[in-house]
PDB file of N, CA, C and O in Angstrom, chain B, residues numbered from 101:
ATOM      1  N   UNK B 101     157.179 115.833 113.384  1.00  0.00           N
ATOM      2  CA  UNK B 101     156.538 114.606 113.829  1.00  0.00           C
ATOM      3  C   UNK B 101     155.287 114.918 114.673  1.00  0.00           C
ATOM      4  O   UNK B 101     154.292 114.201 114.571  1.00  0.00           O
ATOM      5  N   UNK B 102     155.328 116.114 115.612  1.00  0.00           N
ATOM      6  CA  UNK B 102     154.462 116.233 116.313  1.00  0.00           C
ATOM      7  C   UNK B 102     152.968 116.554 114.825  1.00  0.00           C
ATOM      8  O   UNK B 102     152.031 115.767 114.692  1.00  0.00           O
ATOM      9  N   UNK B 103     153.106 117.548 114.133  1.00  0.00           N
ATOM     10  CA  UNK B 103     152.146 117.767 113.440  1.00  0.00           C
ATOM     11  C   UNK B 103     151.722 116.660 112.380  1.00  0.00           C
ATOM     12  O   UNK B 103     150.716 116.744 111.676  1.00  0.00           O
ATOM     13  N   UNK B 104     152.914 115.291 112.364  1.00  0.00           N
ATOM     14  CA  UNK B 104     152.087 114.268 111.841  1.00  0.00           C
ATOM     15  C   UNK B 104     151.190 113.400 112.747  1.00  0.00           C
ATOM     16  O   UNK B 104     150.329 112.572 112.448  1.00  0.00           O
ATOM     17  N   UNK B 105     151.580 113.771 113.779  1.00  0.00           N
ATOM     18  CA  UNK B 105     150.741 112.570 114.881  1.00  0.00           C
ATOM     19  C   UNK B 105     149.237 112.887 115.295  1.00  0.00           C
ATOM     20  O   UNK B 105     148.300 112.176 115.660  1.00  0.00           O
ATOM     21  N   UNK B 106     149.446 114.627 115.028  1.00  0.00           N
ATOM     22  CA  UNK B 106     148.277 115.435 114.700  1.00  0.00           C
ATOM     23  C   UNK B 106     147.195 115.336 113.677  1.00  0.00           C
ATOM     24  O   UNK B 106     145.987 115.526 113.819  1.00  0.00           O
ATOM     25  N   UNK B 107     147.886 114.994 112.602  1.00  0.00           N
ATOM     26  CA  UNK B 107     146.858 114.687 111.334  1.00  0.00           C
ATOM     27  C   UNK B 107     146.641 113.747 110.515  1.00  0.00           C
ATOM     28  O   UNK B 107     146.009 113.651 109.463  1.00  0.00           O
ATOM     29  N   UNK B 108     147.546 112.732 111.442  1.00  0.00           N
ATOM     30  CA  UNK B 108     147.149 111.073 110.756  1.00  0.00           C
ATOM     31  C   UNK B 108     145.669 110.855 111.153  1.00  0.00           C
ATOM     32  O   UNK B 108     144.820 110.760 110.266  1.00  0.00           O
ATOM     33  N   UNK B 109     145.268 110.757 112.725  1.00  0.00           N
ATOM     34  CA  UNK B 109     143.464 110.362 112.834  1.00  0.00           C
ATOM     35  C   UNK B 109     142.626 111.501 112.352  1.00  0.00           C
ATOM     36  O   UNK B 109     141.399 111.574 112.428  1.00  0.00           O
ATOM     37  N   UNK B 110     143.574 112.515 111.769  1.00  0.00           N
ATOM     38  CA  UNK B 110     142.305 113.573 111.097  1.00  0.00           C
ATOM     39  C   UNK B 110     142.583 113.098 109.614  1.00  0.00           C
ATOM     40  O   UNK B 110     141.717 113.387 108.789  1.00  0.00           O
ATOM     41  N   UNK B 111     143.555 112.489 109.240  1.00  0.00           N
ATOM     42  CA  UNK B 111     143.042 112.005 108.040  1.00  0.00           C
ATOM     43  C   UNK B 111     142.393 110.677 107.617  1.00  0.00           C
ATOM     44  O   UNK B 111     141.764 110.375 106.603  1.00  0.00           O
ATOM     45  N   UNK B 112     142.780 109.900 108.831  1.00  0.00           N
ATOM     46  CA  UNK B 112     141.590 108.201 109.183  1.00  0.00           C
ATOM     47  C   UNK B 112     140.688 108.883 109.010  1.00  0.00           C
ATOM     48  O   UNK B 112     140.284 108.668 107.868  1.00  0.00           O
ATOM     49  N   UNK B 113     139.871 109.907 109.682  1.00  0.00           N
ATOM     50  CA  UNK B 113     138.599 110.142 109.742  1.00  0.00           C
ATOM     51  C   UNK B 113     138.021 111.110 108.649  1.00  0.00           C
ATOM     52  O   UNK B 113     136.792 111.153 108.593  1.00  0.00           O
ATOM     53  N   UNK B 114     138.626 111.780 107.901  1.00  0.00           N
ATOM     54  CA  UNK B 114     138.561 112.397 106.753  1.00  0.00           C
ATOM     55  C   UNK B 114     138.260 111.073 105.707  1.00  0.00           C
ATOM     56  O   UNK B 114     137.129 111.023 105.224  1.00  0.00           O
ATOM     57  N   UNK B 115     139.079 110.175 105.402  1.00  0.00           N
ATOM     58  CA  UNK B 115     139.238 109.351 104.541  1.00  0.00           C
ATOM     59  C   UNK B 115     137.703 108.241 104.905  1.00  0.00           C
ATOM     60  O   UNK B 115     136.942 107.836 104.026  1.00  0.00           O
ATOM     61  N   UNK B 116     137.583 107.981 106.210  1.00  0.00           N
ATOM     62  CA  UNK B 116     136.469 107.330 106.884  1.00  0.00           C
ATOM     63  C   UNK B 116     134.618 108.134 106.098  1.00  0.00           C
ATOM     64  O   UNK B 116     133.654 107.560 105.591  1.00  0.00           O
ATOM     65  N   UNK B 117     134.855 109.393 106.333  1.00  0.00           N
ATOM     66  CA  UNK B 117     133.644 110.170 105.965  1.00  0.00           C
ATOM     67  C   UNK B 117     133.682 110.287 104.483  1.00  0.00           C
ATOM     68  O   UNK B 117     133.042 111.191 103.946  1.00  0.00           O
ATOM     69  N   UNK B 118     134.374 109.453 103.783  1.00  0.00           N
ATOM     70  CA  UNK B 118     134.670 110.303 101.902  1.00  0.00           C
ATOM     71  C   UNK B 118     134.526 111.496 101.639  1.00  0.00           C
ATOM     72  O   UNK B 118     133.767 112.183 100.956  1.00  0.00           O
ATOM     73  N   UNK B 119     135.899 111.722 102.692  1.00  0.00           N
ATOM     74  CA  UNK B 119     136.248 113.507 102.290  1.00  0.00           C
ATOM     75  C   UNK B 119     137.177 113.655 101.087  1.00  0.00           C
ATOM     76  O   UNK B 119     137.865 114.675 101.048  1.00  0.00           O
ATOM     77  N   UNK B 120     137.286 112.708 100.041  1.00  0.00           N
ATOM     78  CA  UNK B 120     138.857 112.435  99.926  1.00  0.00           C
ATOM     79  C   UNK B 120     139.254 113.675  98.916  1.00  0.00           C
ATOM     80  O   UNK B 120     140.361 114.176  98.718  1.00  0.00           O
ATOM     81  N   UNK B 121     137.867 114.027  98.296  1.00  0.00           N
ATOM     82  CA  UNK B 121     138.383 115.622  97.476  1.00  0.00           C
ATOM     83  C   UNK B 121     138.910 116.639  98.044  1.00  0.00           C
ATOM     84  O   UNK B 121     139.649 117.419  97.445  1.00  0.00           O
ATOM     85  N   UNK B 122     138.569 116.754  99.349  1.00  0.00           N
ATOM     86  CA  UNK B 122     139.035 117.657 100.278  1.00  0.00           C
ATOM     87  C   UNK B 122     140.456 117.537 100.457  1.00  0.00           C
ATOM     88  O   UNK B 122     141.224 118.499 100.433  1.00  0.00           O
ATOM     89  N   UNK B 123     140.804 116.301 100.642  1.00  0.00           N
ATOM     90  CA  UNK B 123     142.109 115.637 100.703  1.00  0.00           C
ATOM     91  C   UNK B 123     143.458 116.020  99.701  1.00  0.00           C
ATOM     92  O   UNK B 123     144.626 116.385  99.838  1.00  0.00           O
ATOM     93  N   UNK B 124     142.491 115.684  98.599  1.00  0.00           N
ATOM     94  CA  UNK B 124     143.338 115.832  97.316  1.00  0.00           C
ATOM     95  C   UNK B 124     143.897 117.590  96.648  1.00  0.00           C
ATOM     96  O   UNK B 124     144.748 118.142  95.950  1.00  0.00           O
ATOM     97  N   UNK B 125     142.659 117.845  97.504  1.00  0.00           N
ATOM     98  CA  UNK B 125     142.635 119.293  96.895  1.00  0.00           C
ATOM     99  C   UNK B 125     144.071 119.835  98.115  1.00  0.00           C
ATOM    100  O   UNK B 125     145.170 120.104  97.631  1.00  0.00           O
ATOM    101  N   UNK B 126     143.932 119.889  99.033  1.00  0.00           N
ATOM    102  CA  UNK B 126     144.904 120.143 100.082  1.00  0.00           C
ATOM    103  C   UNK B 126     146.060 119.959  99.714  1.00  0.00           C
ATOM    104  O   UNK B 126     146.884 120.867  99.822  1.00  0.00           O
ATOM    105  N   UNK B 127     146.530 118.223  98.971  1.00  0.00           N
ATOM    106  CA  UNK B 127     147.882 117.644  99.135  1.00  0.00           C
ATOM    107  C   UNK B 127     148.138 118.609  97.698  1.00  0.00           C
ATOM    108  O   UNK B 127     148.415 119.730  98.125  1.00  0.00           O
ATOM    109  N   UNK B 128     148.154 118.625  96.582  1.00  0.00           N
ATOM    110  CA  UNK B 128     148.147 119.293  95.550  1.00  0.00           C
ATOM    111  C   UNK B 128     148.273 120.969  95.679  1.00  0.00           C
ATOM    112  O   UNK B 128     149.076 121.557  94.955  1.00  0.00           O
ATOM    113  N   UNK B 129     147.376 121.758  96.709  1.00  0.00           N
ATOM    114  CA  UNK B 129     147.780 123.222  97.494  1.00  0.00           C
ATOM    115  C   UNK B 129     149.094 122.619  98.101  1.00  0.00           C
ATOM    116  O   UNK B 129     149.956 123.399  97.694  1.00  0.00           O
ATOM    117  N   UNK B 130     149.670 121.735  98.792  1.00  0.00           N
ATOM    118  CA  UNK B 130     150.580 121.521  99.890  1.00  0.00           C
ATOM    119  C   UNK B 130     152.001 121.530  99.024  1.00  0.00           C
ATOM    120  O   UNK B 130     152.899 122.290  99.387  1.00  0.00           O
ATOM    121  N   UNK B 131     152.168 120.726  97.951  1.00  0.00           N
ATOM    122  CA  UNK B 131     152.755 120.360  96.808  1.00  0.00           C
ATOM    123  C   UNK B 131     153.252 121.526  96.115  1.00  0.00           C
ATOM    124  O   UNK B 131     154.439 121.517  95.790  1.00  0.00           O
ATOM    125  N   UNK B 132     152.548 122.514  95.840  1.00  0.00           N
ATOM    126  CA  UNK B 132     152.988 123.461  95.284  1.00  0.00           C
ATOM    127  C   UNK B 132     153.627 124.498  96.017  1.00  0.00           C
ATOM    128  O   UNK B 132     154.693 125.056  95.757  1.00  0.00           O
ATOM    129  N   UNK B 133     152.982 124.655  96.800  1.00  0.00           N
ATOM    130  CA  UNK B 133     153.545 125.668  98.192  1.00  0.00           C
ATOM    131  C   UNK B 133     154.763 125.184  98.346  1.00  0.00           C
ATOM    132  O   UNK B 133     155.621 126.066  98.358  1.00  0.00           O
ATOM    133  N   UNK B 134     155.159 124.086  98.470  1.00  0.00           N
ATOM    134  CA  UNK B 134     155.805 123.051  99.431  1.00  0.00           C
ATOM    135  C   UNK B 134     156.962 123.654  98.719  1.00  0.00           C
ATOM    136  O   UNK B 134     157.888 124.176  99.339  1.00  0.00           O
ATOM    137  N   UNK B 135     156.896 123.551  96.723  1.00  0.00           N
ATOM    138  CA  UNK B 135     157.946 123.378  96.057  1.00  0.00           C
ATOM    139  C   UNK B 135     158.627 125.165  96.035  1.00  0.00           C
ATOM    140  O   UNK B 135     159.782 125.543  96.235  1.00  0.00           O
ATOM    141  N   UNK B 136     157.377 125.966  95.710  1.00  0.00           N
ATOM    142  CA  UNK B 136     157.795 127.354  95.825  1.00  0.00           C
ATOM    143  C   UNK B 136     158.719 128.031  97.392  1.00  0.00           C
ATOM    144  O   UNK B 136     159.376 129.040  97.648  1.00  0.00           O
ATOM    145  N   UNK B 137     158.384 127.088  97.958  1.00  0.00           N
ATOM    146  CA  UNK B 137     158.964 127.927  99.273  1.00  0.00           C
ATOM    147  C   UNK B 137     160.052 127.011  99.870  1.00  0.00           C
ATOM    148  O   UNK B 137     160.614 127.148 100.957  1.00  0.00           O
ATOM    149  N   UNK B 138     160.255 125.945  98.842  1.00  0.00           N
ATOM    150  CA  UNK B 138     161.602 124.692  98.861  1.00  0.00           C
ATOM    151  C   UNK B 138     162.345 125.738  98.407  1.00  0.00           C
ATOM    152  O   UNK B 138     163.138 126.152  99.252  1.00  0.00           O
ATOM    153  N   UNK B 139     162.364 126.400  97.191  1.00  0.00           N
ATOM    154  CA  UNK B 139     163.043 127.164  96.280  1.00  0.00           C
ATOM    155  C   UNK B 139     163.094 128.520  97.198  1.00  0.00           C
ATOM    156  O   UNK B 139     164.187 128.377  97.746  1.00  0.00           O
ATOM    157  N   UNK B 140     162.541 129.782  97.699  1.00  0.00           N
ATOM    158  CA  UNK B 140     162.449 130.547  98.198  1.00  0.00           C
ATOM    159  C   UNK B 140     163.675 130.458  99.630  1.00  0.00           C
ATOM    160  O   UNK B 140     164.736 131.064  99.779  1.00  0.00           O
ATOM    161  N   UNK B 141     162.893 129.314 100.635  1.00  0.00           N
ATOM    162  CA  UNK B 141     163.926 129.032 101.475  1.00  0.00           C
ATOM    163  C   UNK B 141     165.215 128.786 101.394  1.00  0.00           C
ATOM    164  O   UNK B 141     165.944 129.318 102.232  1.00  0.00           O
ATOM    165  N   UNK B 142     165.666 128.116 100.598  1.00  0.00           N
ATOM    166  CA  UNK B 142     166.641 127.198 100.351  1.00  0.00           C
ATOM    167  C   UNK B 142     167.823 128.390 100.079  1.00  0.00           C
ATOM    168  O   UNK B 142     168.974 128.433 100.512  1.00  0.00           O
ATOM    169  N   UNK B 143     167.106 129.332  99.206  1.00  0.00           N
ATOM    170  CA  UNK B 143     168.121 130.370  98.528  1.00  0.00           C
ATOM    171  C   UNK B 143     168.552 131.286  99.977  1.00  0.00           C
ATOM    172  O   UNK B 143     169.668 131.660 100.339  1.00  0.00           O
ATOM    173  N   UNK B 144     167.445 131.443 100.512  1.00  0.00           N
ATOM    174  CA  UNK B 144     167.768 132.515 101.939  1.00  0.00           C
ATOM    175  C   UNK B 144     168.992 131.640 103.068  1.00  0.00           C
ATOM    176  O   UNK B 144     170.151 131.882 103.406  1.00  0.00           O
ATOM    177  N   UNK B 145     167.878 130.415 103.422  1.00  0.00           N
ATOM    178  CA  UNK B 145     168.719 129.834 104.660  1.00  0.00           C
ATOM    179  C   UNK B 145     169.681 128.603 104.174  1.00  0.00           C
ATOM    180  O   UNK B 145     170.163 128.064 105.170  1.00  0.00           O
ATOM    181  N   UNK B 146     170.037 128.096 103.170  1.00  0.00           N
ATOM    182  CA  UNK B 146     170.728 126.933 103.120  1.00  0.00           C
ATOM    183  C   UNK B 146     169.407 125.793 103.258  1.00  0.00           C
ATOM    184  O   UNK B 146     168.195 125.947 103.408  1.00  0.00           O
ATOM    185  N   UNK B 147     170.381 124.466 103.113  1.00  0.00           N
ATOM    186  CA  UNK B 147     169.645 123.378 103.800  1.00  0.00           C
ATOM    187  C   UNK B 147     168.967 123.383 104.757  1.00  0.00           C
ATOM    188  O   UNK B 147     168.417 122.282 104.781  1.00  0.00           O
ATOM    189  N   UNK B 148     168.725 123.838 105.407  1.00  0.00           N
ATOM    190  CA  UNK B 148     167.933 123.699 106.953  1.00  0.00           C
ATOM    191  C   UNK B 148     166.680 124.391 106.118  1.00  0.00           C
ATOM    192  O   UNK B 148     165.623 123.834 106.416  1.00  0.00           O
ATOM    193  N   UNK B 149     166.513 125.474 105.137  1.00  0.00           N
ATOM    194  CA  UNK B 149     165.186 125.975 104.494  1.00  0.00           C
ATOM    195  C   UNK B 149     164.144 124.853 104.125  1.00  0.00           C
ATOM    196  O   UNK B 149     162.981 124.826 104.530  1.00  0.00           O
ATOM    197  N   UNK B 150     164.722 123.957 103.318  1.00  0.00           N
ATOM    198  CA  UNK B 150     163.942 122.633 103.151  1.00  0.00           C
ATOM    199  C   UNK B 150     163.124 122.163 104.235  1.00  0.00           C
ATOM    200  O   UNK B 150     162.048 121.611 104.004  1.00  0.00           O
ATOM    201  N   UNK B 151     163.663 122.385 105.692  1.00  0.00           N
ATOM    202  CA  UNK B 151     163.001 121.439 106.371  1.00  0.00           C
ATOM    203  C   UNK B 151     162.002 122.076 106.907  1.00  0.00           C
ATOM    204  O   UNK B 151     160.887 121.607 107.135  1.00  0.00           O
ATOM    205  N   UNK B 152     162.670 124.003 107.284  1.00  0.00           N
ATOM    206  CA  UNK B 152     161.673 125.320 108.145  1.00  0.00           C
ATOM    207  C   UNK B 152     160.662 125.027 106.802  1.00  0.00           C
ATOM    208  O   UNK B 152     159.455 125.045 107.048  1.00  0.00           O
ATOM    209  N   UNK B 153     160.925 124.859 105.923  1.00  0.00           N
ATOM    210  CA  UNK B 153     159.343 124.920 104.345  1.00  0.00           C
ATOM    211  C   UNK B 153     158.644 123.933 104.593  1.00  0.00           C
ATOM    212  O   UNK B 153     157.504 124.389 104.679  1.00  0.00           O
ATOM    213  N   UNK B 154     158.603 122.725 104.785  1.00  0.00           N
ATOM    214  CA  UNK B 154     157.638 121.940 105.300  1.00  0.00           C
ATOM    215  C   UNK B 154     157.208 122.014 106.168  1.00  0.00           C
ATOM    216  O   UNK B 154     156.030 121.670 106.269  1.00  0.00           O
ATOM    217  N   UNK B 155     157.938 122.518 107.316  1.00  0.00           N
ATOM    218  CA  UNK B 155     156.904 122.765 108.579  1.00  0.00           C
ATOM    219  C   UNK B 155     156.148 123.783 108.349  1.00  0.00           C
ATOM    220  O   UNK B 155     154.972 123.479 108.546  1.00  0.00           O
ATOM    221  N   UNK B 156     156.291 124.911 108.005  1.00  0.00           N
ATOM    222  CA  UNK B 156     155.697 125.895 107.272  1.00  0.00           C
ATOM    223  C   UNK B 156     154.082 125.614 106.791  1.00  0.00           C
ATOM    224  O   UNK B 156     152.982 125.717 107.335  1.00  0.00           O
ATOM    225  N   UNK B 157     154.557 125.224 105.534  1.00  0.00           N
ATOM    226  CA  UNK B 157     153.774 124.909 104.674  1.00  0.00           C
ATOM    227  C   UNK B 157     152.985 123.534 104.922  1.00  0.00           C
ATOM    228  O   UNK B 157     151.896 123.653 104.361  1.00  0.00           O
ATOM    229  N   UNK B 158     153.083 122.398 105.476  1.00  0.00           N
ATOM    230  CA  UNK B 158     151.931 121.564 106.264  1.00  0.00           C
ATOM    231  C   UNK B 158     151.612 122.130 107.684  1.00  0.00           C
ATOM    232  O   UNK B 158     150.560 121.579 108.006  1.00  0.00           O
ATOM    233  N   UNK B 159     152.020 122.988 108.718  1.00  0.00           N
ATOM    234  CA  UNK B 159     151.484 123.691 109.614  1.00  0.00           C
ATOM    235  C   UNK B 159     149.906 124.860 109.081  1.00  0.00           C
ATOM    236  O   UNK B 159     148.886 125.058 109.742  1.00  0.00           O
ATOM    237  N   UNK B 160     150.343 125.536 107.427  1.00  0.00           N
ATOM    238  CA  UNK B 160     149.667 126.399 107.727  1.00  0.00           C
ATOM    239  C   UNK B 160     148.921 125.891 106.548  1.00  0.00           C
ATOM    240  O   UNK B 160     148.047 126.718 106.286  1.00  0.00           O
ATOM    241  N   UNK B 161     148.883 124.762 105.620  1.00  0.00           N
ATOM    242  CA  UNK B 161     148.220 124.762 104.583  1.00  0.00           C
ATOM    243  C   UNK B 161     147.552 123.587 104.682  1.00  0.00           C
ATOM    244  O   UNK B 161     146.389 123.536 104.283  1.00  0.00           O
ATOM    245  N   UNK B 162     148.140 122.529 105.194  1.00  0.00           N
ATOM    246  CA  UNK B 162     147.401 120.979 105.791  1.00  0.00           C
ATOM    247  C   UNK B 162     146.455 121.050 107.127  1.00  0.00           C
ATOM    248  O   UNK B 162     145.279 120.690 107.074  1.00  0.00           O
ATOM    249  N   UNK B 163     147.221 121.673 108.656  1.00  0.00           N
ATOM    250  CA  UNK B 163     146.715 121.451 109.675  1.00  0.00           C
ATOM    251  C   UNK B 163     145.621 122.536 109.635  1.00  0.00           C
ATOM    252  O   UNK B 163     144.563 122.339 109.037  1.00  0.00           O
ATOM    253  N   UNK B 164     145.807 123.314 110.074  1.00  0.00           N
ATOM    254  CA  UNK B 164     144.528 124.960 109.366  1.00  0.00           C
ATOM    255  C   UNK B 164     143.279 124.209 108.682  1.00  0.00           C
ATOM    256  O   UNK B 164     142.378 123.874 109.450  1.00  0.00           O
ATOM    257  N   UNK B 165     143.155 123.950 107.488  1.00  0.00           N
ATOM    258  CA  UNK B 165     142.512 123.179 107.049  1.00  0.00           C
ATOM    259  C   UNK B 165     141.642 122.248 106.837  1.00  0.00           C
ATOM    260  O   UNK B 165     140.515 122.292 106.344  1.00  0.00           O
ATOM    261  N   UNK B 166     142.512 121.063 107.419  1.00  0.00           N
ATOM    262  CA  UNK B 166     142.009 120.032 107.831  1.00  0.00           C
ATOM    263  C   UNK B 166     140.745 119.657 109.218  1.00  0.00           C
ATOM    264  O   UNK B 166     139.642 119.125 109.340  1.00  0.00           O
ATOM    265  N   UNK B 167     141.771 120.331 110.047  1.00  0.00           N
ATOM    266  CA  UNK B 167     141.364 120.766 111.617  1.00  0.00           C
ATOM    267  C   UNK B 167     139.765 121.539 111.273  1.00  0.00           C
ATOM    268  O   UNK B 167     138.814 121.165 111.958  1.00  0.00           O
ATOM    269  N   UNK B 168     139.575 122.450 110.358  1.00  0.00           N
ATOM    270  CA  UNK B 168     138.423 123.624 109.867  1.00  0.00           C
ATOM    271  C   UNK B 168     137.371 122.260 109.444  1.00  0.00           C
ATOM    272  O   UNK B 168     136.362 121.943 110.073  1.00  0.00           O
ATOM    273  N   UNK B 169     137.841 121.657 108.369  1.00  0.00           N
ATOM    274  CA  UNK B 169     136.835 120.601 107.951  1.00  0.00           C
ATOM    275  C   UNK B 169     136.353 119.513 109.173  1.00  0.00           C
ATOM    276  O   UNK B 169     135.196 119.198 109.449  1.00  0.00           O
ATOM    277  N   UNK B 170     137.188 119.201 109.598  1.00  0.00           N
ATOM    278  CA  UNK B 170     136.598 118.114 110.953  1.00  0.00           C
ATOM    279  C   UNK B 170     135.570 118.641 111.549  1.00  0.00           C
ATOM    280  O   UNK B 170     134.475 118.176 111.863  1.00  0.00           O
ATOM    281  N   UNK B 171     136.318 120.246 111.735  1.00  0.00           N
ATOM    282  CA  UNK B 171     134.862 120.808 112.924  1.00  0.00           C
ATOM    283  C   UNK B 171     133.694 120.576 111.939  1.00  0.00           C
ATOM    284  O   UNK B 171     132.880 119.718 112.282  1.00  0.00           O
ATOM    285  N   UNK B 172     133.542 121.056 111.055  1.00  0.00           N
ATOM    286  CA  UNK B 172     132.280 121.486 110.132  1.00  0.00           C
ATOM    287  C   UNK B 172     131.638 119.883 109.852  1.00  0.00           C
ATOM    288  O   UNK B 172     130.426 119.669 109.820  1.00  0.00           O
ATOM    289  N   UNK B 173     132.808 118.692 109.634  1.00  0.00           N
ATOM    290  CA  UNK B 173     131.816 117.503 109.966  1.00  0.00           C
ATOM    291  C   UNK B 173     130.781 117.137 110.590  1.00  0.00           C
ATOM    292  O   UNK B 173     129.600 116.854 110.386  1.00  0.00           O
ATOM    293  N   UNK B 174     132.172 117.282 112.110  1.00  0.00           N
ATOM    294  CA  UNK B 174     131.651 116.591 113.503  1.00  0.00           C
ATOM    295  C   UNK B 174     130.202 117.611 113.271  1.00  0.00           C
ATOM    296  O   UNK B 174     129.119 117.122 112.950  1.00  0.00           O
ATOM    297  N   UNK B 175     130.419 119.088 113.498  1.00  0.00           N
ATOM    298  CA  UNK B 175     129.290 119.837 113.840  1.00  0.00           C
ATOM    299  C   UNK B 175     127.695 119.234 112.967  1.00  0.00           C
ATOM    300  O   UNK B 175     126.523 119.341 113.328  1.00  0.00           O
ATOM    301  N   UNK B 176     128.147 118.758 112.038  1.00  0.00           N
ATOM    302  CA  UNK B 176     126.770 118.441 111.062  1.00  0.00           C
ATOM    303  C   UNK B 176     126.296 117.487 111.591  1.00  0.00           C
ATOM    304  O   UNK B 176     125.096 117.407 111.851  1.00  0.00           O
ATOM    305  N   UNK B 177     127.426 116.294 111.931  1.00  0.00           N
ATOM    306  CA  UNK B 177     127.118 114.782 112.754  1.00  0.00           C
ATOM    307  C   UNK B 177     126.684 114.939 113.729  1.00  0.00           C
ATOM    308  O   UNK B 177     126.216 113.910 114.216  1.00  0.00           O
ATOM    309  N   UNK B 178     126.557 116.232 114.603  1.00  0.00           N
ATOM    310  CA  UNK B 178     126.005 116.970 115.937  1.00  0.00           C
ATOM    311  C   UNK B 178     127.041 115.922 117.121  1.00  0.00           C
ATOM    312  O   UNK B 178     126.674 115.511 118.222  1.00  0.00           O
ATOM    313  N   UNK B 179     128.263 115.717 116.511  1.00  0.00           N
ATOM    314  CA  UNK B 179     128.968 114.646 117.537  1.00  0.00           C
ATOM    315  C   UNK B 179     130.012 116.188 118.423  1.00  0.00           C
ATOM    316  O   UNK B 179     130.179 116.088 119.638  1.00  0.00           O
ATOM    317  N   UNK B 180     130.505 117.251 117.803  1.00  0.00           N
ATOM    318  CA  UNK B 180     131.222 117.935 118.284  1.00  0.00           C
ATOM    319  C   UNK B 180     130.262 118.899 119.195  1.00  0.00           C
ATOM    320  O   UNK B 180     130.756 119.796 119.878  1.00  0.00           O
TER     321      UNK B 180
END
């Protein structure tokens, strides 16, 4: 929850600037990761793998990311 509360106004403002390829391209990287390391985890830790794989995998493939593009916005908008 914490890392959604993190990247909901980075995605208002992503979605605000028509970043949305950026977007798409991410959720689709996120998706696949998501499913390979659903499968990977799951076999190691049980149920609880499902949940360590999403944090995982939107920690290091959504927030990383996302967070990188904002700067490179703001910086162009000369607002950061």
């Amino acid at each position: 929850m914490v890392a959604r509360a993190y990247l909901q106004p980075l995605s208002f403002l992503l979605n605000g600037m028509g970043k949305l390829r950026a977007q798409a391209i991410i959720a689709i990287v996120m998706s696949i990761f998501n499913l390979v390391l659903s499968i990977l985890f799951v076999r190691s830790f049980g149920v609880i793998g499902a949940i360590l794989d999403t944090v995982v995998t939107e920690l290091t493939v959504v927030v990383i990311p996302e967070t990188i593009i904002i700067g490179r916005v703001l910086k162009r908008l000369k607002v950061a």
